[in-house]
Every structure is written in structure tokens, then in C-alpha cells.
N, C-alpha and C positions, 0 to 999 in steps of 0.2 A: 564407257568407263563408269557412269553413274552406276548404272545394272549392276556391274561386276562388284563394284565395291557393295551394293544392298548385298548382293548374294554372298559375298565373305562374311557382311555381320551375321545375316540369318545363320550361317554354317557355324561362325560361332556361339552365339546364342543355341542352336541348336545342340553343339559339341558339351555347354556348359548347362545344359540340362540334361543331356546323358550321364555326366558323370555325378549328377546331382539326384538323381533318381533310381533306387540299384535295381528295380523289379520293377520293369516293364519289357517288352517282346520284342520278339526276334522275328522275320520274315521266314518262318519255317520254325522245327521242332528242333531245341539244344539238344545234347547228347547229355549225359548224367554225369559223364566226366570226360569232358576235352580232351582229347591228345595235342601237345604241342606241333603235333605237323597240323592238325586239325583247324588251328588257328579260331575258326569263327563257325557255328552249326547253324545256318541258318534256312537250311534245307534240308531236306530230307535228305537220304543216303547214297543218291545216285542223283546225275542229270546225264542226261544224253545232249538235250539242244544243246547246252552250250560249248562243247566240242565237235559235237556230231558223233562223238562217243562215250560209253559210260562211264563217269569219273566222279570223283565227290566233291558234291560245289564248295565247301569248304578251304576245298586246294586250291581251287581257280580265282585270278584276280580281278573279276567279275560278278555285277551284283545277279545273284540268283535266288529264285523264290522256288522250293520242292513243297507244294500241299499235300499231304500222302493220305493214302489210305485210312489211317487210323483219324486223321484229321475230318476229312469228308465225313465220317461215319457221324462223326462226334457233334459235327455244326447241323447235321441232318437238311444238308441244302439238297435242292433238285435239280440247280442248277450252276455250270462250273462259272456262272457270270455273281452269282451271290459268296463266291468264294474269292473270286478274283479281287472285289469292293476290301479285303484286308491285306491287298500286299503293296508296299509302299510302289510310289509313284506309277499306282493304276489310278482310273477316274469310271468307273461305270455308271451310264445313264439308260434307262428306261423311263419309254414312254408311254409311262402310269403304271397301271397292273399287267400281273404275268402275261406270257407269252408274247407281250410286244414287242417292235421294234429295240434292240439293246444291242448299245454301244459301246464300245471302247476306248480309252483313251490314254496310252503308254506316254508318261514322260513329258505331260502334255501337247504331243503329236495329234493328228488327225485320226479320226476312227476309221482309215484306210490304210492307215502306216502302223498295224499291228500285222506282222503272219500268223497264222492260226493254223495248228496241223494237231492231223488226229494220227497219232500215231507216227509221223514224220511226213504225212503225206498232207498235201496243200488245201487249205477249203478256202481258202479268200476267194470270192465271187469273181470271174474273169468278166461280166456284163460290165457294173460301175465301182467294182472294186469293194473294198470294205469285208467285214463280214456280220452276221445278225446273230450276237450271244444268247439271244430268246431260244433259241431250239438246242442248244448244247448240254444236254442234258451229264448227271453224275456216275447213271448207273452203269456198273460194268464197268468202271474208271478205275485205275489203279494210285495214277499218282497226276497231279498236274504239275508242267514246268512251266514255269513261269523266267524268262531272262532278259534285261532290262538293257538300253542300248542299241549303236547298231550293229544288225548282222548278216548286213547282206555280203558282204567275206564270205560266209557259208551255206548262206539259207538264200539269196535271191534277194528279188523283189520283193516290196513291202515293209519287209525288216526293218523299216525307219526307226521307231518308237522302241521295239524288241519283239517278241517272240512268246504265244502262248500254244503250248503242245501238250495235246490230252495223249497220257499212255493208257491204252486198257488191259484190262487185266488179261492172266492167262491163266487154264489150268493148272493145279497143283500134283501131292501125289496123294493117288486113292480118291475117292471120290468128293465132293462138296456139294452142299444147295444152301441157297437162301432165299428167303422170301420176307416182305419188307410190305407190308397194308398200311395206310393211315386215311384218314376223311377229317372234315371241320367244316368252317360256314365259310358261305358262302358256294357251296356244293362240291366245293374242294376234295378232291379222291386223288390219291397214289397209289399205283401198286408198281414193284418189281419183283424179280425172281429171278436168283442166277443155279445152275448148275452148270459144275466142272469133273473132270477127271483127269487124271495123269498116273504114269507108270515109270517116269523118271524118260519115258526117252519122249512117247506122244503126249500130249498136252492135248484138252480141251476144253473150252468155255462157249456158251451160249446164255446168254443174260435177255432177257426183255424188261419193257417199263412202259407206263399209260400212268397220264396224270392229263385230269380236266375239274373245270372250276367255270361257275360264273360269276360273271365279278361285280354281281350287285345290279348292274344295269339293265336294259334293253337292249339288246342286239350286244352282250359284251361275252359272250360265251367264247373258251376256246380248250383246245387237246393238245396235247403232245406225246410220240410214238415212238419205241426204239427198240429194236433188234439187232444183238450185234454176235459176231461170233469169232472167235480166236479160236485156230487148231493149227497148232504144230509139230514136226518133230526133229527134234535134237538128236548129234551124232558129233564122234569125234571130239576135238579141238573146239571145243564152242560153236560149233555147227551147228545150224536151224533153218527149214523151211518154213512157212507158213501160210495162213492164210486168213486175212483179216477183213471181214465181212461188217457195216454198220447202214443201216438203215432209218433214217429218222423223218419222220413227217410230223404237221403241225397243221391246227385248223384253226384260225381268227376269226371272232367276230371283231369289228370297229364301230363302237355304239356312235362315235361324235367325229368330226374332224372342225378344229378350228370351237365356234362356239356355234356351229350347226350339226343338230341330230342329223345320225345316216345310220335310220334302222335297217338298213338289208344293204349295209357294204360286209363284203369278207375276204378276206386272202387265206389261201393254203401253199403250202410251201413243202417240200419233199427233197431230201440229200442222200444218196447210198456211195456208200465209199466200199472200193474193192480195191485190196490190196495183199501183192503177194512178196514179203520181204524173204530172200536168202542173206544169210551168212555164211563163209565158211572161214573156217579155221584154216589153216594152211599148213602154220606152224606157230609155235608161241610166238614170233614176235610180226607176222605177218597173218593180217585177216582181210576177206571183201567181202565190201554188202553191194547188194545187188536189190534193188526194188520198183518193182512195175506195179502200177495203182490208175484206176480209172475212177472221177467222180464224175457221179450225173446229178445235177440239179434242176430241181424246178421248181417254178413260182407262180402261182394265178390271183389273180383279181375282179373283184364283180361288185357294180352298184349299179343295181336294174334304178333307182331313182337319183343316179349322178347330175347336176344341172343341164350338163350339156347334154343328156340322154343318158341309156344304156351303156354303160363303160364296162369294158373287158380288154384285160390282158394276159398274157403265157410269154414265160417266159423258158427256155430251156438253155441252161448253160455247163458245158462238159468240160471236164480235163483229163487228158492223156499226160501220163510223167513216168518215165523212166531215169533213174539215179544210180548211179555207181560209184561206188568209192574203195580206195585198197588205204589200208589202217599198218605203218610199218612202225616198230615200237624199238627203237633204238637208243639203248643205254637210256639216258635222261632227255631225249626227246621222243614225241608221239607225232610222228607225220604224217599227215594226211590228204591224200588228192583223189580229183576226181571230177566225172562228168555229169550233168543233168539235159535232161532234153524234156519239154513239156509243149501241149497243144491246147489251146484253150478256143473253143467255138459256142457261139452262142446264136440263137434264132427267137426272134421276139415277136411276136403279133397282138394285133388290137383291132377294136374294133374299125379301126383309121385303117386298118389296111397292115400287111407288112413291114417290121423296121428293121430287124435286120433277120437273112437266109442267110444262115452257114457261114458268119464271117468268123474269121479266127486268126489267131497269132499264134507263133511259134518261135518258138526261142530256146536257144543252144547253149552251154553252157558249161565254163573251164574251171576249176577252183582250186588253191593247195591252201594245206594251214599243218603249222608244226606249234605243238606244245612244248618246252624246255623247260627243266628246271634246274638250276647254277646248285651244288653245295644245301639244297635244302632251303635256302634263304632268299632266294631270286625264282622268280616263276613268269615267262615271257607267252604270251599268244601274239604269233602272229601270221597271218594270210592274208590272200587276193585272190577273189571272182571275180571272172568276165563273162557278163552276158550278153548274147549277142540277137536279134531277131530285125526281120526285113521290116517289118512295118512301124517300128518305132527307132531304131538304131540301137547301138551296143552303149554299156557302163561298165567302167572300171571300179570296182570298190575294196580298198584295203582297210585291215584293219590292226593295230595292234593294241596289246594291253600288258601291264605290267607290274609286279607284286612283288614288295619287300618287307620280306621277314626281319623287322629292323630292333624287337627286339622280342624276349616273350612273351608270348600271348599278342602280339602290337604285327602289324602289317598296313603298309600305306601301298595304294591299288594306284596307276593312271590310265589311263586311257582312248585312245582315239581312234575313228572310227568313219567313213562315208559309205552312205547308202543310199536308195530309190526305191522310187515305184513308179512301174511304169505305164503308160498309159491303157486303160482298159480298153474292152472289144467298143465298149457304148461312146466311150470318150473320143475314139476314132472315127467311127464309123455310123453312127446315131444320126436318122434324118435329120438334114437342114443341120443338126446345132454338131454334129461332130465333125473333126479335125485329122486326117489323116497327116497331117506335117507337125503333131505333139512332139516333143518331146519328153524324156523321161521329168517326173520331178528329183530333183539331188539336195543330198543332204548331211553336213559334215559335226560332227559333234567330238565334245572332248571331256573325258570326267576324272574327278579325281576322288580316292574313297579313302576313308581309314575306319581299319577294324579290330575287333579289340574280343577276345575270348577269354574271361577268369574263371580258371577250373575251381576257383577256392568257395565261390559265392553262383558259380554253376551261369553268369551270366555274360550274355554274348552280344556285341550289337556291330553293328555296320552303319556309317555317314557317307553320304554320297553328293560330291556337289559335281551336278552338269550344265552342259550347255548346247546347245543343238543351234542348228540355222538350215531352212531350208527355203531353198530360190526355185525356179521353174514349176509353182506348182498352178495345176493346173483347176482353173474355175472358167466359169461361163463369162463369157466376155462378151459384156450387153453393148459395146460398139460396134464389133462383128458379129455378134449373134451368134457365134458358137463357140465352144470351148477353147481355153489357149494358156499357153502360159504364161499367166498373168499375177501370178498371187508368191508370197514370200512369208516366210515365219522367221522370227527371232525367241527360242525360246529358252530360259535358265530357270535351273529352280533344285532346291536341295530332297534329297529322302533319308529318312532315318527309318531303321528296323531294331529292334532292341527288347529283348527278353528274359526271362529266366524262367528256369525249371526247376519246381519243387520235388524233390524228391523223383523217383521214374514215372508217375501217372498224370502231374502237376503240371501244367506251362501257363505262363501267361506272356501274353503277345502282343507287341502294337506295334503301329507304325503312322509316323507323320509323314508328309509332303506338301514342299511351299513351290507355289510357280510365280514366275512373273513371264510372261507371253506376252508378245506384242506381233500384228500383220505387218502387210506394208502402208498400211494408211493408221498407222501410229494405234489402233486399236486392240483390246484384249483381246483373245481367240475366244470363240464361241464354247461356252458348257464348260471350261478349263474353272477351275473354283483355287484361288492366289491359298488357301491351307485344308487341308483335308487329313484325318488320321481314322486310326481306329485303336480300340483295345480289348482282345479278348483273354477269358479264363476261361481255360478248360481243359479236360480231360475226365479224371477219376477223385468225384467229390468224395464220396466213402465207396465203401468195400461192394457194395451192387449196384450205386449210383456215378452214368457219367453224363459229362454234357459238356456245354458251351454258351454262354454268355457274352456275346459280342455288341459295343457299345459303338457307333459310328458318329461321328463327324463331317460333313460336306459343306465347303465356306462359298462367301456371295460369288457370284460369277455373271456373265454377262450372254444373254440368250434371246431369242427371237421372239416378239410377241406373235402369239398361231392366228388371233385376227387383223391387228393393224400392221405385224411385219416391222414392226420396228423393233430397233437393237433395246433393250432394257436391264437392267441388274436386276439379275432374283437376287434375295436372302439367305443366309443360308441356312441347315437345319442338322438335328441330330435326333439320332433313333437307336433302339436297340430291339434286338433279336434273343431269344432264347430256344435252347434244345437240352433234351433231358433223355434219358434212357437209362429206364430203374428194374435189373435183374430178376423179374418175378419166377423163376424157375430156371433149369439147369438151359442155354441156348437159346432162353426166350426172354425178350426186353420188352417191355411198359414204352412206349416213347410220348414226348409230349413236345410239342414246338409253340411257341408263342411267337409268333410275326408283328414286328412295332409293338413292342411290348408295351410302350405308355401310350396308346394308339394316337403318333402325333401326326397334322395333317403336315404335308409337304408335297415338293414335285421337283423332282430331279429334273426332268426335261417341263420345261415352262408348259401351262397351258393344260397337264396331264398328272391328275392327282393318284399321286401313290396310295395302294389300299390301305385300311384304315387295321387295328388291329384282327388279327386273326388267331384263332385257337385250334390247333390240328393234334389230333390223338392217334395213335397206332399201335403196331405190332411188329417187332421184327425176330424173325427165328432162322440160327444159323446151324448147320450141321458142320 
């Protein structure tokens, strides 16, 4: 009862500096003028995650984050983990400088309880679960979704925390190129290059990117690589086949681990996703997608002067996933069903010997969800997934949500929602410490939101107060010496997103989020920071100049010392970023980024200091 009551003052507090403040930011880009069915812009103009079809998050009574295109361009990130750090109730940590280890953390959930899909198709790692934001790179990206909550109703496992899904682009009509150069200190290089074509009925796109940097250190060098290719063609009723091709690898150097140099450790890492989505049209109010996708992944490790010896490991982990879903669009409902079937196998060796040959789970899977909306003023989701697989058992998860247009411009959101994740190939089956009798972790959450759109002053914002609890989750159980379910989270905590837009080129954006976390031995969660926000400006400063000015905040939180292993409070800190792009000719932009723009020292993950300022110059030219 204490909790809940802190979290109604925060929400109020919270609500009374929304309406005390008129020009601050929205989770996404306002429209220039609202429409009253529009309610609240805080996304871009489509999502697909959060139905499983494309609708305007604006309608849904659900919190959603659309980063579009024009966004990316403008914050000049490389990576969609530097864009995720501005959408309310996200937590990104990296440990230290690029390309490391980078995590996630939805809603203050575990950095396991995010799904992650490139294009709808699954990358969360089937070995221990999680996924690694360091290699996810922007290029060839069209929009990110971003959707908060749970949604394993729709999406499966994982979906604790919510849902981040990279769309890439497709070709357009007639042809396109771009090419994108920059360099800076610390040996810093980007390149990318996209070319596209389309004819109205075939689409094509093939994009690549290469970015490498040392980071100042001994043995701290690292690359990252990507090819990706989108061709398809459209017919009929909204008809499309495709074929979506991405490729990405990455090479680490690890100058230190703990407060010991380790000049010759490194890990490489490699992901290709192959995916072929159909659509067809039927008839207007009846369509089905149909989509079969394989991902291969791999991961290596090497320290010819590890203590214990020569260490090496290989890791290879695959997914097979076939989805089907038929989309029936009846007067004022949108019903949706459907089936998934996925294979997840993994094989792991080291220098100890084999750990795991070809083990794999497989899991089946039922789902329906119908959208309704009453007279315009009532807007209901609701559905139920059941998944089912031999080696961990089946989960039930429903979910519904619910939105009223109570008066204009004003709409108050609830909703409730259980989800899981289930236990991975390594957490089963992992020498000596894995558990073939896990079971899944569950997780029941409940929020309630109100949103508010004023066409007269152009500004839009959304309050979200949740609550989550999750039981059976699964850690190493140093009584039995292998994994179990042992561990419990209680977590509350509010998000605010809240914006305006100047004129059509103009926005400015922020967003706060306050958590209170507690385990089951009465403890904070680890890396969770009790306030975090941000606020950016950007778009089009004059008439050839645009950019982005983004100011961050990350509060104390509570994290592992990397030599003594004990729990400790970091501090917390604040930093800002800059990006510019000034029109020096017809297609061609000047770009300029300044990384930690007042070069302050800090470390997101304890023990791993974040680089210090940097200065990157380039070129980008679009046809």
C-alpha cells in the first residue's frame, strides 16, 4: 500500500508539472494540427507492433513510441540503442565505449524481458536469452517501434517489459542513392550507402554501412558491418511478396575486464536474418500475412592469456519461425488470429570441451486479438496467446486495454496485461548448472494512462502510471548449483512523454520516468536509476540548417562493483549530445556531431567509463 500511495503522489506531481510547463515533448513527432479522432501524436504515422497491423498509434489506447525516419536522420545516431535512451520508460546501459555489451531495460524489467524484431521477425538470442543493442545498427532503417507493456497476447515470449521492432526501408518510385561519410578522434570512421528503385509495382533497396573506432586504449579497437536488402512486389488488394535479407557482424577488442588489463581478449559476433513476408489481399475487409524467416547467429571468444589458460569459445544459435495470421476488418472491429511455430537450436563449444550439440526447443503457438471501437469515443484491445512447447511447458497470456474519449482533446487509457519468458536453450540444458524441469518466468502488470492533445498551442503529452510483478523468474541457485526459479520482481513507477511543435520543421521533446523496483530480498534491481528523462530540440533551425540537441539525465541506481562484487550505488549523471546538418549545395549536407558535448566523465554500467567528448565531421548526399 506504502508503494502505491508514493506512486499516485509521483503521478500527481508529475500531472502538475505537465500542465505547468506548455513546451516540452512528446514520445514521437506531433502533427501541426491534431485531428480530434487523433487525440494525442505521439508517434509517428503508423505502427504495426502494436496490433500486429498498421494503424495510427494515436487511435490505440496504448503507450507507443514511432522514431521515423526524418528523426534518425536528424540525431545522426549509428545506433538504434542511442535513440531508444529518449523514449520514456526505456533505461539503456552500455559498458563503456561503442560497440559493447548494450542493454535494455523496458519499464524497469530485466534486459531479457524486451523482444526485439527486425522487421517482425524475432532476434532475442535462444542460448541465455536477452538481446545485445551494440550491433543494431540505423542504416537502412526506416522507422523504429517502440511499444511499452505487456505483449505476449501477440508477440510471445519475452514481451515482459514491451517490444522494440526495427522496420527497414523499402524502395520507392524511380530510382534513389545515398551516401553518408563522417571520421573524428579517436579513429572514428562511418560510411553508408543506400540505393533503391521502384516502379510502383517492384521495390528495391540494398543499403550497406562500416563503422570502426579505437577507443583511445590498448587492445580497445572494434568494427561493425551491415548489408541488408529489401525487394519486393506488390499486386492487387494490398498484395506483397518479399524478401528481406540483413546481415550484420562486429569485431571487439576488450582492453580490461574488472581492474585487470587483457590485451589480446576479443569477441566477434555475426547475425543474418532471412526473411520472406507475403501479404495478400483477399478482399477489402479480409487479408493474410504469411511469413517464414531464418536467423543464424554467431559468437566467438579468445584470450590466448586468460588466468586459467587459452580460453575460447563458439557459440552458434538459429531460429526457424513460421507466422501466419488472417486480418478480418468488420464494421468497427479489426480481428485478428492466428498461428506461429518457431525452432530455436543452439551448439556451443570451448575450450572445456562441448556444451551444448544441437539442443533446441520448439514451440507452437495459438493467438486471436480483435480491436473495437464504440461511437468513436471507446476504443477496447483485446486478446489471448497460447504457447505451447515439450521442454518447458505451455502459458496462457491475455491481455486487454481500454480508451476513453471522455472529452476533447482528453482520453484516459487502462490496462492489463500477463506475459513471459521462457526459459532459454542454456538455462535448460547448460553443463552441470542447467535445469531441464524450469519453468517459464510470469508476469502480470496493470497501467493506467491519460492523454491530452491541444490543437490550439500544437502540444500533446501522455502520463502513464504502471505496475508489473513478476514470480518464477529464473537465476542460478547457489544451493543447487544450477539455475531455478528462484527470484521475484515487484516493480511501479510512472512515464511522462510531452511535447510541442513549432511550426512544421520545429519539435521539442522530452520525456521523464520514475521507478521504484524492489527483488525478493527487499532490494533495488540492478542498473534500474528511481528518475531518468531527457529533452531534445530539433529539426530545422533556419532555412539550410538542421539538427538535434539532445540533453540526458540518468539518476543514482544500484550496481555491481566489477572487482569486489559487491552491490554499491552509483551516482547519477547528465550529458548531452549534438548533430547539425548545414545545406552546402543542392542534395549535399555539411554534418557535424559532437558526442558528450561538455566532455563529462561518467559510466552507465559501473566499473566502464563512457568516452569522453568526441568531434565527428562528414558528408551526406542524397539523390
Amino acid at each position: 500500500m506504502a508503494r502505491l500511495v508514493r506512486s499516485l503522489s509521483t503521478c500527481l506531481v508529475v500531472v502538475f508539472l505537465a500542465g505547468s510547463v506548455p513546451a516540452w515533448a512528446v514520445d514521437g513527432v506531433a502533427t501541426d494540427a491534431p485531428s480530434e479522432k487523433r487525440e494525442a501524436r505521439f508517434a509517428g504515422e503508423v505502427t504495426v507492433t502494436a496490433t500486429g497491423e498498421a494503424a495510427d498509434p494515436a487511435d490505440l489506447p496504448v503507450p507507443v513510441t514511432v522514431v521515423d525516419r526524418e528523426e534518425i536522420e536528424d540525431s545522426g545516431a549509428d545506433t538504434v540503442a542511442d535513440l531508444l535512451r529518449q523514449v520514456p520508460g526505456v533505461t539503456v546501459m552500455r559498458s563503456g565505449a561503442e560497440g559493447t555489451v548494450t542493454s535494455v531495460f523496458t519499464r524497469g524489467t530485466g534486459s531479457n524481458h524486451t523482444l526485439v524484431l527486425f522487421d517482425g521477425v524475432r532476434l532475442n538470442s535462444p542460448y541465455f536469452g536477452g538481446y545485445d543493442f551494440s550491433q543494431l545498427v540505423t542504416a537502412g532503417v526506416e522507422r523504429i517501434e517502440i511499444v511499452r507493456g505487456p505483449y505476449s497476447a501477440l508477440w510471445g515470449a519475452d514481451a515482459v517489459g514491451g517490444v522494440v521492432d526495427v522496420v527497414p526501408r523499402r524502395g520507392g518510385n524511380g530510382i534513389g542513392a545515398e551516401i553518408a561519410l563522417e571520421g573524428g578522434g579517436d579513429g572514428w570512421a562511418r560510411a553508408e550507402g543506400t540505393v533503391s528503385w521502384g516502379d510502383g509495382r517492384t521495390d528495391v533497396l540494398v543499403s550497406g554501412f562500416h563503422r570502426e573506432a579505437d577507443q583511445g586504449l590498448p587492445n580497445s579497437d572494434f568494427s561493425t558491418d551491415q548489408w541488408l536488402l529489401d525487394a519486393g512486389y506488390s499486386w492487387g488488394r494490398g498484395s506483397r511478396v518479399a524478401l528481406v535479407v540483413q546481415d550484420l557482424s562486429a569485431e571487439v577488442e576488450i582492453p580490461f575486464t574488472g581492474a585487470s588489463p587483457t590485451p589480446n581478449r576479443h569477441q566477434s559476433s555475426d547475425q543474418t536474418v532471412f526473411a520472406l513476408p507475403l501479404t495478400l489481399g483477399l478482399s477489402q475487409r479480409w487479408s493474410v500475412e504469411l511469413v517464414a524467416s531464418h536467423v543464424d547467429r554467431g559468437f566467438s571468444f579468445r584470450d590466448p592469456d586468460d588466468p586459467w589458460g587459452f580460453t575460447a569459445s563458439d557459440t552458434d544459435a538459429d531460429t526457424d519461425s513460421l507466422r501466419a495470421v488472417s486480418h478480418h476488418h468488420l464494421g468497427d472491429s479489426d480481428l485478428s488470429w492466428g498461428l506461429e511455430w518457431r525452432s530455436d537450436t543452439v551448439d556451443d563449444r570451448s575450450v572445456f570441451g562441448t556444451n551444448l550439440d544441437g539442443r533446441e526447443t520448439n514451440t507452437s503457438s495459438l493467438f486471436v486479438q480483435d480491436v473495437w471501437t464504440a461511437s468513436k469515443a471507446v476504443t477496447v484491445i483485446v486478446g489471448v496467446r497460447w504457447d505451447d512447447a515439450d521442454e518447458w511447458g505451455s502459458e496462457l497470456s491475455p491481455r486487454l486495454a481500454v480508451g476513453w474519449r471522455f472529452a476533447r482533446g482528453w482520453r484516459l487509457d487502462a490496462g492489463y496485461g500477463e506475459a513471459f519468458r521462457q526459459p532459454s536453450v542454456g538455462e535448460l540444458y547448460f553443463p552441470y548448472s542447467g535445469n531441464p524441469d524450469l519453468d517459464a518466468e510470469r508476469s502480470s502488470s496493470w497501467e493506467v494512462g491519460l492523454v491530452r492533445s491541444c490543437e490550439r498551442y500544437g502540444i500533446d503529452w501522455r502520463l502513464s502510471l504502471f505496475d508489473t510483478s513478476i514470480d518464477d523468474m529464473i537465476q542460478f541457485d547457489y544451493a543447487a548449483y544450477r539455475f531455478g526459479n528462484v527470484g521475484e520482481a515487484d516493480i511501479t513507477g510512472a512515464e511522462l512523454g510531452f511535447g510541442k511543435r513549432f511550426g512544421k520543421d520545429l519539435r521539442l521533446e522530452a520525456a521523464v520516468t520514475w521507478l521504484d523496483t524492489e527483488d525478493g530480498d527487499g532490494n533495488d534491481l540492478l542498473r534500474r536509476p528511481g528518475l531518468s528523462g531527457s529533452l531534445t530540440l530539433a529539426g530545422r533551425f533556419l532555412p539550410r540548417l538542421r539538427g538535434d540537441l539532445t540533453l540526458r539525465y540518468v539518476g543514482a541506481r544500484d550496481d555491481i562493483d566489477p572487482v569486489t562484487f559487491d552491490r554499491v550505488r552509483t551516482g547519477g549523471f547528465a550529458t548531452a549530445d549534438l548533430a547539425v546538418a548545414w545545406r552546402i549545395a543542392e542534395s549535399l549536407d555539411l554534418t557535424l556531431r559532437v558526442i558528450n558535448l561538455a566532455d563529462r566523465a561518467y559510466e552507465e554500467v559501473l566499473g566502464y567509463l563512457a568516452p569522453g567528448r568526441r568531434f565527428v565531421a562528414g558528408l551526406r548526399w542524397g539523390l
